[in-house]
Residue frames relative to the residue before (quaternion, step in Angstrom):
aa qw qx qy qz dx dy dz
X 1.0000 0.0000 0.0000 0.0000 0.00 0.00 0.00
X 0.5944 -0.6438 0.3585 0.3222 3.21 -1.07 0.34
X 0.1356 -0.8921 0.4289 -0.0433 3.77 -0.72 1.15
X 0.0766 -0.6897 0.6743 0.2525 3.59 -1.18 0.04
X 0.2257 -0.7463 0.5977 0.1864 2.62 -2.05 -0.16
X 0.1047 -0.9096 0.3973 0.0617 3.47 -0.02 1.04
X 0.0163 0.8481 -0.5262 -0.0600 3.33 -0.79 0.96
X 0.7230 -0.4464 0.1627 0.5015 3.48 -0.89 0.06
X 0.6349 0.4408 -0.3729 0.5132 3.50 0.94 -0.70
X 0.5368 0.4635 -0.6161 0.3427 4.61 0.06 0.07
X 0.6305 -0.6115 0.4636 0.1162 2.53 -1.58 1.35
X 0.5113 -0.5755 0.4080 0.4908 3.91 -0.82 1.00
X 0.8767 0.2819 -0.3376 0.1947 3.46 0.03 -0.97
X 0.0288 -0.7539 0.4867 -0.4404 3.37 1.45 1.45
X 0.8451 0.4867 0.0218 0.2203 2.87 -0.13 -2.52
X 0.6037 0.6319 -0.1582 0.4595 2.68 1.83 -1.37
X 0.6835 0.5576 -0.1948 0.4289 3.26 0.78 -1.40
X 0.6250 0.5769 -0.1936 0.4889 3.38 0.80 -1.20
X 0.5942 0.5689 -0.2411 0.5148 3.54 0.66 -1.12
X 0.6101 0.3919 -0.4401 0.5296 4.09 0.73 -1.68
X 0.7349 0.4471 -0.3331 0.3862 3.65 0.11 -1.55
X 0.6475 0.4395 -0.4488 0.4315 3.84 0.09 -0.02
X 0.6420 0.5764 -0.3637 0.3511 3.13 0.95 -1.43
X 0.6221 0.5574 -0.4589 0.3027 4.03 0.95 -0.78
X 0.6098 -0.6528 0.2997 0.3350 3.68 1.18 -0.45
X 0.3858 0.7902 -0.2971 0.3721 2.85 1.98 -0.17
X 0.4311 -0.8144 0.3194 0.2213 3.32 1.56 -0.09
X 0.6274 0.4268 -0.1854 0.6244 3.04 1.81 0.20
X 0.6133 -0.3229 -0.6885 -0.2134 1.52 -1.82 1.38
X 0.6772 -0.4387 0.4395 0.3947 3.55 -1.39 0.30
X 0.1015 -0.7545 0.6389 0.1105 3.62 -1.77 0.75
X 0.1548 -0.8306 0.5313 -0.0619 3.02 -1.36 1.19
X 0.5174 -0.7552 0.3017 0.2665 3.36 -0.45 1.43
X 0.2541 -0.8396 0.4167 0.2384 3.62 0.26 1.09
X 0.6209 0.5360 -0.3693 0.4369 3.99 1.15 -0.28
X 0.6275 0.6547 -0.1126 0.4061 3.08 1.46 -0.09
X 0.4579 0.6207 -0.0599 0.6336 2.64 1.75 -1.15
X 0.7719 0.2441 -0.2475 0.5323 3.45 -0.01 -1.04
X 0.5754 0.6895 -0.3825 0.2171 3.46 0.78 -0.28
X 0.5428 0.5769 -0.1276 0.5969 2.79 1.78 -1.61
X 0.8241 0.2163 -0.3241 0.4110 3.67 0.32 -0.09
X 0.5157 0.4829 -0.5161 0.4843 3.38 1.05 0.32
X 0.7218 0.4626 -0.3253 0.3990 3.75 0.73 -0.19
X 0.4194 0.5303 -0.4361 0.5939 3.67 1.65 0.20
X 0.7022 -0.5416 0.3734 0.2722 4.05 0.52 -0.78
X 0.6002 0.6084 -0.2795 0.4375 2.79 1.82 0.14
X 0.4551 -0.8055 0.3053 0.2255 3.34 -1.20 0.84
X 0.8088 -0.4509 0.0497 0.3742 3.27 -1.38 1.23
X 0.4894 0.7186 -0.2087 0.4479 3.06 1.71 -1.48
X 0.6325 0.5081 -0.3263 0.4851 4.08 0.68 -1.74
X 0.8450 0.3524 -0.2423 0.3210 3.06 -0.01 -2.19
X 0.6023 0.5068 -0.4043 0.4659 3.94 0.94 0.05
X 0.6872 0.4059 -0.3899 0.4592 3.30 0.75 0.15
X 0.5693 0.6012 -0.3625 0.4280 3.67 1.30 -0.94
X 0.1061 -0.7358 0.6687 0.0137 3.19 -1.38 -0.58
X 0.7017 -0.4811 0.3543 0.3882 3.56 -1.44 -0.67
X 0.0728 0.7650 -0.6394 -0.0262 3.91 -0.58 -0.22
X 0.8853 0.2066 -0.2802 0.3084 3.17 -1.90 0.23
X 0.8207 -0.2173 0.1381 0.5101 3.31 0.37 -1.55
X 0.7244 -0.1105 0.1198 0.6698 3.51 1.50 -0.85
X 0.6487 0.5881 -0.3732 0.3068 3.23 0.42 -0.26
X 0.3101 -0.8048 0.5022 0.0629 3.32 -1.16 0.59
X 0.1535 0.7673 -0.6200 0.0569 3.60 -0.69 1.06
X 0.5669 -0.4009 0.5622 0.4493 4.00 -1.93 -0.20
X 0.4014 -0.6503 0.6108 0.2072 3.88 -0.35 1.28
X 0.8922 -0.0665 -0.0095 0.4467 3.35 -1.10 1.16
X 0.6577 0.2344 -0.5070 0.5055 3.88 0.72 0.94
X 0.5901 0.5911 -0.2809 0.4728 4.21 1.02 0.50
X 0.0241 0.8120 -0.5593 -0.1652 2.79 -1.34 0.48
X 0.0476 -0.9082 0.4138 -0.0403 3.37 0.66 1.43
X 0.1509 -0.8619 0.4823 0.0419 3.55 -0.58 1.47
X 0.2620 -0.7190 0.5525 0.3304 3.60 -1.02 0.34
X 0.0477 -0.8896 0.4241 0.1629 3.67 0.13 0.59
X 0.7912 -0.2609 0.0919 0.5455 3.36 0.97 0.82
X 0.2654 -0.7776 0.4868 0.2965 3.86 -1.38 -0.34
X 0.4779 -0.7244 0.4942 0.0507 2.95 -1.53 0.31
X 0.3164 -0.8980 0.2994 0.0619 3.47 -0.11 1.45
X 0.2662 -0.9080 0.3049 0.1081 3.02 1.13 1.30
X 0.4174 0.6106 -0.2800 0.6120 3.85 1.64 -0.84
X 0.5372 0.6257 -0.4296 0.3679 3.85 0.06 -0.88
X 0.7192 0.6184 -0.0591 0.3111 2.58 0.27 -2.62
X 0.8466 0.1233 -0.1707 0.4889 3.45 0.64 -0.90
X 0.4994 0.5463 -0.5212 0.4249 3.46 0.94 0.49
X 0.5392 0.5095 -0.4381 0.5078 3.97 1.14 -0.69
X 0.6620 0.5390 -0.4039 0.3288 3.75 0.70 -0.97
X 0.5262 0.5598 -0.3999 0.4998 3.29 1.20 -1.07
X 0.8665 0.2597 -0.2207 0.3647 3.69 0.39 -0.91
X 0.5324 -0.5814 0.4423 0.4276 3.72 0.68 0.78
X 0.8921 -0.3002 0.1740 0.2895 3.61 0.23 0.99
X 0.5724 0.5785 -0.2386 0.5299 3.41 2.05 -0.57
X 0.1359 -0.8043 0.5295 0.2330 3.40 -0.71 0.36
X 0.6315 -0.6833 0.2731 0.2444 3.37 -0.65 1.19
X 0.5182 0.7609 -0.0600 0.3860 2.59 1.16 -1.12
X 0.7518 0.2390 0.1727 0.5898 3.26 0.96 -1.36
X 0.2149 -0.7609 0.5388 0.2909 3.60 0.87 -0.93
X 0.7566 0.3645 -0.4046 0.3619 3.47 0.86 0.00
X 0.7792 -0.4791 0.3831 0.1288 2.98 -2.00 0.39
X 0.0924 0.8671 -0.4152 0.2593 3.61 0.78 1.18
X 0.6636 0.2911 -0.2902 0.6250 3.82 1.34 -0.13
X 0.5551 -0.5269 0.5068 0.3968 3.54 -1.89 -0.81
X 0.6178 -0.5401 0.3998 0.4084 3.28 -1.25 0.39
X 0.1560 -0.7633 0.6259 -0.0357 3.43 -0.68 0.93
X 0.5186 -0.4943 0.5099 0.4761 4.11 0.89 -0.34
X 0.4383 -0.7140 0.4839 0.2530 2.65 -1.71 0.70
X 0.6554 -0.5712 0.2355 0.4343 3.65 -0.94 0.82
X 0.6119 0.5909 -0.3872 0.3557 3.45 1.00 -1.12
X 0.7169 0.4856 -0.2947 0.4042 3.43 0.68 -1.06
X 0.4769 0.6247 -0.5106 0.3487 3.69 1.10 0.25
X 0.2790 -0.7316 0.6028 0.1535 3.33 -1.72 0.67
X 0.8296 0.3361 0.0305 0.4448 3.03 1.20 -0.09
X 0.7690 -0.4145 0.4151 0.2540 3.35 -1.08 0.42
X 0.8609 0.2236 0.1051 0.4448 2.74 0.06 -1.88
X 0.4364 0.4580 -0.5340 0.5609 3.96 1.90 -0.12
X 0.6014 0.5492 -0.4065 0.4141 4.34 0.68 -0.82
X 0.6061 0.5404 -0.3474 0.4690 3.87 0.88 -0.49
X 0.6401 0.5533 -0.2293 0.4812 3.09 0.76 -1.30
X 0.6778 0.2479 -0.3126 0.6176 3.76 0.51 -0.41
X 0.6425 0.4221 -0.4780 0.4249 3.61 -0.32 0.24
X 0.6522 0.4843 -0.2982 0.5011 3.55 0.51 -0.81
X 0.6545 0.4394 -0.3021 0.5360 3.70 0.97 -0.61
X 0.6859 0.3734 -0.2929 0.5516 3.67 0.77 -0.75
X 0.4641 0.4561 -0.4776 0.5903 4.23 0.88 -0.18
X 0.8270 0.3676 -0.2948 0.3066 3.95 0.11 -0.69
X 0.4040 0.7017 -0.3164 0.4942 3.20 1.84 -0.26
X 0.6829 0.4014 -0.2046 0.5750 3.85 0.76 -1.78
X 0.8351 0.3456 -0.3111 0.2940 3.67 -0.16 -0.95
X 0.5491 0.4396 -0.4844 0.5201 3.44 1.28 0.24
X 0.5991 0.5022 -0.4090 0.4708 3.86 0.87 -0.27
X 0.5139 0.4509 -0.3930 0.6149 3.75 1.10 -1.18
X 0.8424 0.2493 -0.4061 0.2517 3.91 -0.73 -0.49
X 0.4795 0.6254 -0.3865 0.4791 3.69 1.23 -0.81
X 0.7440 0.3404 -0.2685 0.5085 3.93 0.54 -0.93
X 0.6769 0.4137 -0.4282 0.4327 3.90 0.94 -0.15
X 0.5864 0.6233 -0.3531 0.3781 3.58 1.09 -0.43
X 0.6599 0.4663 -0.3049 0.5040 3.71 1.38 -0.97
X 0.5055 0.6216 -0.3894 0.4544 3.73 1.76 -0.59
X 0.6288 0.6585 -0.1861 0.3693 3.56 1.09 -1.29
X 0.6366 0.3981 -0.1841 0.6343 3.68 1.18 -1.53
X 0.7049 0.5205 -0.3456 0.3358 3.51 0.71 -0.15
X 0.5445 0.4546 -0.3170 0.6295 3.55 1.67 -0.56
X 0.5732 0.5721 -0.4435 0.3839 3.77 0.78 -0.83
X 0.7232 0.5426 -0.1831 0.3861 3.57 0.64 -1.62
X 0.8647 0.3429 0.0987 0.3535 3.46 0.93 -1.72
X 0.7487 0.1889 -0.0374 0.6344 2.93 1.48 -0.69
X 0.1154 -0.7911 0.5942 0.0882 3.71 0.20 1.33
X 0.0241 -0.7702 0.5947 0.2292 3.69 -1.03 -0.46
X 0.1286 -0.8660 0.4742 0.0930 3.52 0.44 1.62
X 0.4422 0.7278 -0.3618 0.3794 3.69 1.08 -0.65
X 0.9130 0.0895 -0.0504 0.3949 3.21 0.67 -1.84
X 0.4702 0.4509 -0.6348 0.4154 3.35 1.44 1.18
X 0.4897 0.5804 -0.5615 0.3287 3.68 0.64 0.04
X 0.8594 0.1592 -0.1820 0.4505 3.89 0.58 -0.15
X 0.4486 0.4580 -0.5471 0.5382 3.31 1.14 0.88
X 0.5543 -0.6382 0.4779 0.2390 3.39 -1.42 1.26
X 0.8974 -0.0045 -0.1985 0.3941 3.82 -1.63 1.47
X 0.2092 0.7558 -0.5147 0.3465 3.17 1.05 1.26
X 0.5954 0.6038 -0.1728 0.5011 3.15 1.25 -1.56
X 0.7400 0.3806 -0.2179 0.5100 2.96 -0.20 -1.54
X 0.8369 0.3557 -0.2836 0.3044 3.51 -0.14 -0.60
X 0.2904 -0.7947 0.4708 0.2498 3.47 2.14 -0.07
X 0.5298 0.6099 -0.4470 0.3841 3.27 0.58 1.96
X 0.3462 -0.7405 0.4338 0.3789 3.53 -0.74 0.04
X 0.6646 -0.5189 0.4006 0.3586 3.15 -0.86 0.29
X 0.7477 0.3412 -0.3354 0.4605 3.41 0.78 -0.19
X 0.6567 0.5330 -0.3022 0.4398 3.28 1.52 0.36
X 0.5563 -0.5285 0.3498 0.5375 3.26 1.30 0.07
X 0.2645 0.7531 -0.5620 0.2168 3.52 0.61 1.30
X 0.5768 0.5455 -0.3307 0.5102 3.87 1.46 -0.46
X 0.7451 -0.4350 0.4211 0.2799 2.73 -1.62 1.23
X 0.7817 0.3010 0.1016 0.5366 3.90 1.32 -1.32
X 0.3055 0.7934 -0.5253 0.0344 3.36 -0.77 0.64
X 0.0481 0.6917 -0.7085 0.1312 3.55 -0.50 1.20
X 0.3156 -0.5436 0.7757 0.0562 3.03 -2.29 0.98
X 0.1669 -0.8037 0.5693 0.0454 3.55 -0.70 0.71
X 0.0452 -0.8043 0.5840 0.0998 3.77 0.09 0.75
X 0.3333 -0.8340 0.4279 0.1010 3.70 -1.29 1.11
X 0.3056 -0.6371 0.6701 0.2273 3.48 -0.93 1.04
X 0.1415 -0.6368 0.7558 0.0559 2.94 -2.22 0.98
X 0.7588 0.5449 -0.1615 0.3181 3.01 -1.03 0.04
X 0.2760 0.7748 -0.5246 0.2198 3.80 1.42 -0.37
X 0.7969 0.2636 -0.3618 0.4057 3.59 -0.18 -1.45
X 0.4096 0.8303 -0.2639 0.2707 4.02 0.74 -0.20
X 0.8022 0.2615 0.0925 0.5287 2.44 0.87 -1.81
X 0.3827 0.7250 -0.3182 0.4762 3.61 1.91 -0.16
X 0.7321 0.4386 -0.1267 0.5056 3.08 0.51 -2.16
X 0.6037 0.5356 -0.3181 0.4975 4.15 0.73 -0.63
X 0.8722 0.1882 -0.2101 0.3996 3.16 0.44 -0.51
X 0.2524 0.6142 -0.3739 0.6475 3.17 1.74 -0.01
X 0.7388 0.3297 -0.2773 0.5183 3.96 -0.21 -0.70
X 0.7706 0.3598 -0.2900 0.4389 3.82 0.38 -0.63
X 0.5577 0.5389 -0.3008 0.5550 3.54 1.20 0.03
X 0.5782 0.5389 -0.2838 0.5429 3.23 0.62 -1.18
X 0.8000 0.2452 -0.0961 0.5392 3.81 -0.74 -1.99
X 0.8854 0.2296 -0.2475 0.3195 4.00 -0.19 -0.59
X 0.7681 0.3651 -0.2128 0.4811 3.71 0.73 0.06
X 0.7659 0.2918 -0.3005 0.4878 3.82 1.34 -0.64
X 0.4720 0.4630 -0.1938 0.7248 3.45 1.66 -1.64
X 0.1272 0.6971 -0.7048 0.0331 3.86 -0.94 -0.57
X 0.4728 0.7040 -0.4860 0.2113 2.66 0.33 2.20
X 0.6236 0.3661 -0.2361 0.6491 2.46 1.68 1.55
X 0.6768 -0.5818 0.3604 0.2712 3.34 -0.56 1.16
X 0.4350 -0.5480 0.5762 0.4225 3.79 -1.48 -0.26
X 0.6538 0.6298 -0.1927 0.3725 2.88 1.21 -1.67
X 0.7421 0.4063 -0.2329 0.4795 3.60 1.04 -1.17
X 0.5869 0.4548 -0.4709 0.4764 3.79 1.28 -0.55
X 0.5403 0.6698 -0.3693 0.3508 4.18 0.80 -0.36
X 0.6034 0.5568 -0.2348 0.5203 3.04 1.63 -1.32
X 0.6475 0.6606 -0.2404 0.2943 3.41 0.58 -1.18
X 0.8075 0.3530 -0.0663 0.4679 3.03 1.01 -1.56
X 0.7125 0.5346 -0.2225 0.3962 3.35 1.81 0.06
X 0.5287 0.4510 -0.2570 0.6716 2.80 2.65 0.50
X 0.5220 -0.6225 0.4591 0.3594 3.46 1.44 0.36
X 0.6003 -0.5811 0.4395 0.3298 3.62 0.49 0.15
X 0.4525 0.5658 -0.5738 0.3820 3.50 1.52 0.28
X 0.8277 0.1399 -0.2750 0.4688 3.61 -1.54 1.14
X 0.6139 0.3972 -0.3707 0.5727 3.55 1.28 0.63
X 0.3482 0.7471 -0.5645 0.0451 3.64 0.37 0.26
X 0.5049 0.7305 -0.3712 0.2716 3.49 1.37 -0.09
X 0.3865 0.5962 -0.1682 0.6833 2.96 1.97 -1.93
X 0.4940 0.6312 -0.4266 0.4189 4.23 -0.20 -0.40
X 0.8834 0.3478 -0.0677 0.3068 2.61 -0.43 -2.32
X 0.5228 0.6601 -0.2393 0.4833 3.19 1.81 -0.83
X 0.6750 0.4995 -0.2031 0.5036 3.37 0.53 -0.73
X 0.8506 0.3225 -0.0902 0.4055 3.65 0.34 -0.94
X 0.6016 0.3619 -0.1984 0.6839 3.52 2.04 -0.37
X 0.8145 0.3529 -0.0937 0.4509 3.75 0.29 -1.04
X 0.3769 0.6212 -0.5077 0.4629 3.69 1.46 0.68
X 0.2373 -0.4515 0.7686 0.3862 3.06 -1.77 -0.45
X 0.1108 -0.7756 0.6214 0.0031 3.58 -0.82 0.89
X 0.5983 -0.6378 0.4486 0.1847 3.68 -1.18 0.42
X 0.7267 0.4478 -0.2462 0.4592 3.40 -0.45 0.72
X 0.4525 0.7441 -0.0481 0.4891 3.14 2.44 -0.15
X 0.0920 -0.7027 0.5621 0.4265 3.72 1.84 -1.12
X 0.3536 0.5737 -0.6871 0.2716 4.09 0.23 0.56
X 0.3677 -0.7129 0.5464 0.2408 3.30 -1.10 0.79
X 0.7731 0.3712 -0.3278 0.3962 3.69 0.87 -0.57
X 0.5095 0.4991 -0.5741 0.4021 3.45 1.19 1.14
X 0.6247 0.6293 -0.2338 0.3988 3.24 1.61 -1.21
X 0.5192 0.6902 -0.3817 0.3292 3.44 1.50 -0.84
X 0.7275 0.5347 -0.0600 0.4256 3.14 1.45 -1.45
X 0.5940 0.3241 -0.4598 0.5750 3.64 1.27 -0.35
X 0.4608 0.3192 -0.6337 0.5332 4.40 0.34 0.27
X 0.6282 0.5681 -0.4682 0.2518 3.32 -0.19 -0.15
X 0.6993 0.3878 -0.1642 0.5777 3.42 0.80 -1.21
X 0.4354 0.7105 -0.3490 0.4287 3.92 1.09 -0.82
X 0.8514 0.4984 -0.0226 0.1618 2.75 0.31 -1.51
X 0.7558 0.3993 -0.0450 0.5171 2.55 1.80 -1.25
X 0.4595 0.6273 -0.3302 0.5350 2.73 2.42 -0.16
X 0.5391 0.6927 -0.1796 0.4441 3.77 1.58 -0.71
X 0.6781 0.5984 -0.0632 0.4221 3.22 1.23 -1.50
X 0.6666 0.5210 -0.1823 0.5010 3.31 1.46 -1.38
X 0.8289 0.4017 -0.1132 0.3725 3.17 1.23 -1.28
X 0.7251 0.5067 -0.3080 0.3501 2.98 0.59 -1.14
X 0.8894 0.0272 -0.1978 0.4113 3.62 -1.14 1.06
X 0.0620 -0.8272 0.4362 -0.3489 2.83 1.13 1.34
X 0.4374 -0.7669 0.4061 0.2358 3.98 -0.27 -0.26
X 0.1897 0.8362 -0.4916 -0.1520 3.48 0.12 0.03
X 0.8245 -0.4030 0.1562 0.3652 3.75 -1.20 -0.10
X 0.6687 0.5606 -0.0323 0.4873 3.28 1.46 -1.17
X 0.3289 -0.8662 0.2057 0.3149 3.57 2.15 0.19
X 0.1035 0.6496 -0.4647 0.5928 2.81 1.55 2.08
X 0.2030 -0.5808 0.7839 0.0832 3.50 -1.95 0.56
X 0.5451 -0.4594 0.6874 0.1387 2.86 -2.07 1.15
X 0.1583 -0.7765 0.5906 -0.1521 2.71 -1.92 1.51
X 0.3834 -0.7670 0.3190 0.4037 3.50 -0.25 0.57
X 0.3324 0.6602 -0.6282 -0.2430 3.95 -1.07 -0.93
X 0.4917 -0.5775 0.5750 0.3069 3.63 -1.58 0.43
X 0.4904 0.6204 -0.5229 0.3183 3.65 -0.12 0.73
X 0.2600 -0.7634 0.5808 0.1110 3.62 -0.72 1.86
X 0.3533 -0.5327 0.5760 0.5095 4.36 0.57 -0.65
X 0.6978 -0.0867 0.4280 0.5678 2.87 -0.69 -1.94
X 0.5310 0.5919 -0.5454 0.2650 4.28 0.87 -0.07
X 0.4912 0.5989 -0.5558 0.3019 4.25 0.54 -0.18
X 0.6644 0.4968 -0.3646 0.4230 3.34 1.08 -0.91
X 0.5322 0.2947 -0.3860 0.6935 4.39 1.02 -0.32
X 0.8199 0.3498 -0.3728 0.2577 3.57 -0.39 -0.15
X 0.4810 0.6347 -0.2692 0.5416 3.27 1.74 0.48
X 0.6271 0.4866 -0.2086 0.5713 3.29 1.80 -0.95
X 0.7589 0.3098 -0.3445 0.4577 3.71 0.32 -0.50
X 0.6498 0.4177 -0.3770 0.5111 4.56 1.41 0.46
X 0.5746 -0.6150 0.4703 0.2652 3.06 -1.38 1.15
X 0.6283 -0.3756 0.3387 0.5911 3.32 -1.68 -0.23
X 0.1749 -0.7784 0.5943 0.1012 3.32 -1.73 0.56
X 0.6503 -0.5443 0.2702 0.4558 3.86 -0.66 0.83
X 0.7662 0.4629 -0.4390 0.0771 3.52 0.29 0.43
X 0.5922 -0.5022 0.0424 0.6287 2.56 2.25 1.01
X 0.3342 0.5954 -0.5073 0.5258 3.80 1.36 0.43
X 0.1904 -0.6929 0.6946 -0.0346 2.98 -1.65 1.33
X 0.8810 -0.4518 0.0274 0.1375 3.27 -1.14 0.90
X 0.7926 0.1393 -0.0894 0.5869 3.61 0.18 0.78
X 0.4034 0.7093 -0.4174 0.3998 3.14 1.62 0.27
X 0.7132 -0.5172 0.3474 0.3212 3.29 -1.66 0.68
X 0.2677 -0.7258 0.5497 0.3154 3.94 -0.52 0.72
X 0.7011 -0.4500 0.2779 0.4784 3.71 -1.24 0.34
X 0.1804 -0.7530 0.5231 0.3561 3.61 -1.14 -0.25
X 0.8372 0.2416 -0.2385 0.4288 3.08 -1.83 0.14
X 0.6250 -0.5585 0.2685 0.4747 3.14 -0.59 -0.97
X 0.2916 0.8050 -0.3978 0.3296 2.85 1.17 1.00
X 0.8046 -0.3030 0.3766 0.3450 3.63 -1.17 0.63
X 0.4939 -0.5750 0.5759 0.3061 3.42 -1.24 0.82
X 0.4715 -0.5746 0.5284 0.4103 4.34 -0.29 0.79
X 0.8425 0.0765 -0.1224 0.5190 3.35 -1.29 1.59
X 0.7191 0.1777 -0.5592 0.3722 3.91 0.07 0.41
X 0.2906 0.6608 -0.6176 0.3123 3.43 0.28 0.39
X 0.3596 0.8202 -0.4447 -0.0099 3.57 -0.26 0.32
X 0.4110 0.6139 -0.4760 0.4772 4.05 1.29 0.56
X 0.8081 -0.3465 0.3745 0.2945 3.63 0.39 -0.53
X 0.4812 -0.5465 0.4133 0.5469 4.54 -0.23 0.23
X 0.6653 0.4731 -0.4801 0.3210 3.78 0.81 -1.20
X 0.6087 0.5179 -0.4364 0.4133 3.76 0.59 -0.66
X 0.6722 0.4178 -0.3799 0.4789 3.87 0.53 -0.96
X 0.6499 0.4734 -0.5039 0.3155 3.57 0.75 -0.31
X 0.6671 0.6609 -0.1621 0.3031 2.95 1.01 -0.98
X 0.5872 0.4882 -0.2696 0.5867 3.17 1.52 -0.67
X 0.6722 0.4765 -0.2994 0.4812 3.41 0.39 -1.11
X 0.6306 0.5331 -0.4147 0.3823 4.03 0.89 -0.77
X 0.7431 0.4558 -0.3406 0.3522 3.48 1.50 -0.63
X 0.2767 0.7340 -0.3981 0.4756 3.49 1.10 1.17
X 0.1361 -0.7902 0.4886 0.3439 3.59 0.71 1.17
X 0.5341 -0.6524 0.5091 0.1732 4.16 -0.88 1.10
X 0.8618 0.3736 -0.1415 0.3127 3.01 0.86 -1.37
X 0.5282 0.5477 -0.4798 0.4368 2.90 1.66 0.69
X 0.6872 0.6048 -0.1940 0.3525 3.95 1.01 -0.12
C-alpha cells in the first residue's frame, strides 16, 4: 500500500499535503515513523547504512530494499490460543484435542495461573507453526529457485545463492498475530468480572460462551459495557495487550529459520480476522460466534469509545519497534 515516512527533518508542507490526501478517506496513504523504522532494523542486526536505505513496503513490515529477504510466512490466530486454553487443549469447536493439557480453567486461582497456560499452549502452536514453515522453506529452496530476483537482490551473487536459499545479505520470516485487540478485551473481561470483581464464575463464564450468549445477554452487556477494553488509554486493559505482545514476541523473535535468518513478529491480519473469526466461538468480550476477530492492531470494532487520540495512545503503548 501506499506509505510515508516521516521524520523529524520532513518538511511541514510534506505533512500538509499528505494530511489533504488522507483527509479524503481513501485511507491512503498510511504514515510511518521513519526514526523508528530504522530503529527496528538496526536492532534485528542490520547496518546503519541498510536500515537508512530500507523503509516500509506492502503492509507494515520493514526490510533493507534489495539487500533482504523478508518473508510473511503466514498468520497466527492468537484468539484460538486462548479459547483452547479455556478448554484444556480441546477445541470447542470441533471437540477434538489439538493442543496440551494446560489445567482446567475452573481450577484456576488466578490470573496469572490462566497466563501461565496460555503462554504454554502459544509455545505449543508456534513450534508447530515454525517446524511446518521451515519444511515450506526447503521446499521453495529445492523447487522453486528465483534467478531473476537473486540477480538484483544484494550478496546473492557473490555468495552463489538463491534467494530462497539464503542468498541476501538478510533473511527474516515474519509470522503474524491476529487478533491483539480481541484477545485484550477477553481477557481483560475474565480478570476484571472473575478474579478481581468475582461476579461470575469460570464455570458460568464457560457456560456462557458455549450457548453463544443466548439466555445470557445480561452476562453480554457486562462484558462489552462494564469492561475495561483496549483502545480506551485504560492502562489495566493495555497492561494486558503488553502482556499478550509480549509473549507473542518472546516465542518468536530470533527464532531460526532455514536460510540462516530468524523469525520475527508483525500484528497485521489482511483480510484473515474475518476467516479467523469464523472457525472461534463466542469469546468473553462479548463477540459471538464466527464473528470477525479485531484487526490489525486496532480495537475490538465499536469499543473504542473516548475518541482516535485514546486508540492512539493505547495502541502507542505496544513497544513498535519490536514488529
Amino acid at each position: 500500500s501506499t506509505n510515508i515516512q516521516l521524520s523529524k527533518k520532513s518538511p511541514d508542507k510534506f505533512l500538509k499535503r499528505a494530511g489533504e490526501i488522507i483527509r479524503k478517506g481513501w485511507g491512503q496513504p498510511s504514515v510511518f515513523n521513519a526514526e523508528e523504522v530504522i530503529e527496528e532494523m538496526l536492532r534485528q542486526g542490520k547496518s546503519l547504512e541498510d536500515a537508512r536505505c530500507g523503509g516500509t513496503s506492502g503492509c507494515v513490515e520493514t526490510g533493507a530494499f534489495g539487500k533482504e529477504s523478508y518473508i510473511l510466512t503466514g498468520y497466527f490466530n492468537l484468539v484460538k490460543v486462548l479459547e483452547i486454553t479455556l478448554n484444556n487443549g480441546i477445541d470447542p469447536q470441533t471437540g477434538k484435542k489439538i493442543g496440551i493439557e494446560t489445567g482446567e480453567a475452573t481450577q484456576f486461582n488466578s490470573f496469572e495461573e490462566l497466563m501461565t497456560a496460555f503462554k504454554r499452549q502459544l509455545h505449543y502452536f508456534i513450534d508447530i507453526k515454525i517446524r511446518g514453515n521451515n519444511i515450506i522453506e526447503r521446499l521453495y529452496a529445492t523447487y522453486m529457485p528465483a534467478p531473476f530476483l537473486s540477480i538484483i537482490i544484494s550478496d546473492c551473487i557473490e555468495k552463489g545463492k538463491d534467494y530462497n536459499t539464503g542468498g541476501a545479505r538478510y533473511n527474516t520470516d515474519y509470522i503474524q498475530g491476529v487478533g491483539i485487540g480481541t484477545i485484550t478485551d477477553s481477557l481483560s473481561a475474565i480478570k476484571y468480572h472473575v478474579f478481581d470483581q468475582k461476579n461470575i464464575s469460570m464455570k458460568k463464564l464457560k457456560e456462557t460462551l458455549k450457548d453463544n450468549f443466548i439466555g445470557h445477554e445480561e452476562i453480554r452487556q457486562l462484558f462489552l459495557n462494564k469492561t475495561p477494553r483496549y483502545g480506551n488509554d485504560d492502562d489495566y486493559a493495555d497492561d494486558i495487550m503488553k502482556l499478550v505482545f509480549n509473549a507473542f514476541y518472546e516465542e518468536v523473535n530470533g527464532r531460526k529459520n532455514t536460510k540462516g535468518g530468524v523469525y520475527r513478529i508483525n500484528m497485521l491480519p489482511t483480510t484473515c480476522h474475518i476467516y479467523f473469526g469464523s472457525v472461534v466461538g463466542a469469546t468473553p468480550d462479548g463477540r459471538r460466534e464466527k464473528q470477525p476477530l479485531s484487526e490489525g492492531i486496532s480495537p475490538v470494532q465499536g469499543a473504542d469509545r473516548l475518541g482516535p487520540t485514546a486508540v492512539i495512545k493505547s495502541a502507542a503503548k505496544m513497544e513498535q519497534v519490536k514488529t
